[in-house]
C-alpha positions in Angstrom: 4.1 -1.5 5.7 0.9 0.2 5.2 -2.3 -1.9 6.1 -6.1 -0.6 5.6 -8.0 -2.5 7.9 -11.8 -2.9 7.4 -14.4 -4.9 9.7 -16.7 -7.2 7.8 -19.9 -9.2 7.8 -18.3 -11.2 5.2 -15.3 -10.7 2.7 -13.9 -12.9 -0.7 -11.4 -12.6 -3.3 -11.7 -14.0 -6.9 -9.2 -14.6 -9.3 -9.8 -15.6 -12.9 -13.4 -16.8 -11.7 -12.2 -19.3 -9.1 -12.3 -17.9 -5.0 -8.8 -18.0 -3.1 -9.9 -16.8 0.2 -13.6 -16.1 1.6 -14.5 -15.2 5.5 -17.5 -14.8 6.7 -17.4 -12.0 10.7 -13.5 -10.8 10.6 -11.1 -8.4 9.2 -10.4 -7.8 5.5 -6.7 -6.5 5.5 -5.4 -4.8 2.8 -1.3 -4.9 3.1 1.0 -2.9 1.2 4.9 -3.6 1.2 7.6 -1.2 0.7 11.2 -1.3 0.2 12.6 -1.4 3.0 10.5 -2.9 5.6 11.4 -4.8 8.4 10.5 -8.5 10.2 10.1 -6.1 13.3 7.6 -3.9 11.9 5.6 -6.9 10.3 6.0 -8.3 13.8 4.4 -5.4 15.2 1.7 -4.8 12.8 0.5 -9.1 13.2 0.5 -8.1 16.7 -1.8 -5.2 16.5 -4.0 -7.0 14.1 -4.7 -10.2 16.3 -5.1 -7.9 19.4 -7.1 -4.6 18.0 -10.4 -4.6 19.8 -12.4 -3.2 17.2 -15.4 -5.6 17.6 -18.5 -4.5 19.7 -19.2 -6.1 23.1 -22.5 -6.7 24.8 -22.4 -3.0 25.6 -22.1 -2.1 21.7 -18.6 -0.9 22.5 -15.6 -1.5 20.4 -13.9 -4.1 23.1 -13.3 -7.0 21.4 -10.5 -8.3 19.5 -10.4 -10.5 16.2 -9.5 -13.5 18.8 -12.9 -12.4 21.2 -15.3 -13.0 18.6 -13.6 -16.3 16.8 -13.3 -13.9 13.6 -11.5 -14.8 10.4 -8.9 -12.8 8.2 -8.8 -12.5 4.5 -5.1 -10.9 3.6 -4.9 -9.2 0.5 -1.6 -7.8 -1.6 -1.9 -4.4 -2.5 0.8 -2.5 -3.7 -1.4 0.7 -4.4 -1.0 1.8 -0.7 1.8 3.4 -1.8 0.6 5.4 -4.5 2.6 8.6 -4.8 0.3 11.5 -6.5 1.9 14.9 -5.4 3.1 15.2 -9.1 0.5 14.7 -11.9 -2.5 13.1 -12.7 -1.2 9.2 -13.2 0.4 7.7 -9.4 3.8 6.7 -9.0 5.0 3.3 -6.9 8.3 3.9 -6.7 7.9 3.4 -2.6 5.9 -0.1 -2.9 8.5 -2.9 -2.7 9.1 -5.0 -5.7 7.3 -8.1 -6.3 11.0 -10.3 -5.0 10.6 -8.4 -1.4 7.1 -7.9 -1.3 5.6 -11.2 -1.6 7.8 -13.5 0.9 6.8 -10.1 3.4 2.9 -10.8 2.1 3.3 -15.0 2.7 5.1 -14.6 5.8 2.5 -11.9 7.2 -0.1 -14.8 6.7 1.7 -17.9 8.4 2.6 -15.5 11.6 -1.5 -14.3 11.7 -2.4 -18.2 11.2 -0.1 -18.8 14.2 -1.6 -16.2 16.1 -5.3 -17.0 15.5 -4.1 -20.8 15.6 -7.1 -20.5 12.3 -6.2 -20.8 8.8 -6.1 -17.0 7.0 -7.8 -16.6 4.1 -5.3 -15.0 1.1 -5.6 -13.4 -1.7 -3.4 -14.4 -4.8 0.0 -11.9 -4.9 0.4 -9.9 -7.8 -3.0 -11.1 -9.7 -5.8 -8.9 -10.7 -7.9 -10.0 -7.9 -12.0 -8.8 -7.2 -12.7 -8.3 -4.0 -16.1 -8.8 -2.5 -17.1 -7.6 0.9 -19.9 -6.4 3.0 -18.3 -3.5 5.7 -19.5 -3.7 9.0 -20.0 -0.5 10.8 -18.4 0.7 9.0 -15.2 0.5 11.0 -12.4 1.0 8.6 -8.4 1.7 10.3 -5.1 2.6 8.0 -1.9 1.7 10.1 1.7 3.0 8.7 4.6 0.8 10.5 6.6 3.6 9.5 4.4 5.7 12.0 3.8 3.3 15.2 3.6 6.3 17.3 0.4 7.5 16.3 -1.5 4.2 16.1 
């Protein structure tokens, strides 16, 4: 899994003119599924989402987590994370899971940050042509790769 995380003021997704998910302080996630993830490495990366102090203190310190501040998340799909564009002009996807994997991964990833927060997350609609509208906060802005936990 491949998530860009970015700190907001305030984040929302529209589809077809109506709003599926809006947050005001929190995280906008962007996920990306491939293939052959794993219910440990989404384990992993909910973890590190619900813990990762990336909210200033009273100090103006990055010290605070998601859960510190009362913040909300908006999850969105997004298979682009795994664009491929060594070869050519036009991206390839072939590493991005298909829709059947992808989106129970996507649906669970928001039930087990819901239980974590013990708060609703705000979601995006899988697989629509969604506009995303947000104001970054910082900014602060942090790609994780499940595939390398070692560096994050």
């Amino acid at each position: 899994m491949r998530a860009v995380i970015q700190r907001v003021t305030k984040a929302s997704c529209t589809v077809e003119g109506k709003c599926t998910g809006a947050i005001e302080k929190g995280l906008l996630v962007l996920l990306g599924v491939e293939e052959n993830d794993s219910q440990q490495e989404m384990e992993w990366l909910a973890q590190k989402l619900a813990n990762l102090r990336i909210f200033s203190d009273e100090h103006g310190l990055m010290n605070k987590s998601i859960r510190d501040v009362d913040g909300n998340i908006l999850l969105i799909s997004q298979f682009t994370l795994f664009a491929h564009t060594k070869k050519g002009n036009r991206p390839s996807f072939i590493q991005a899971a298909k829709p059947a994997t992808a989106e129970p991964f996507y649906l669970q990833m928001g039930t087990m940050l819901s239980t974590l927060l013990q708060k609703k997350v705000q979601m995006g609609m899988f697989g629509a042509d969604m506009q995303i509208d947000l104001c970054n906060d910082g900014p602060v802005t942090i790609i994780m790769n499940t595939k390398d936990k070692d560096n994050f």
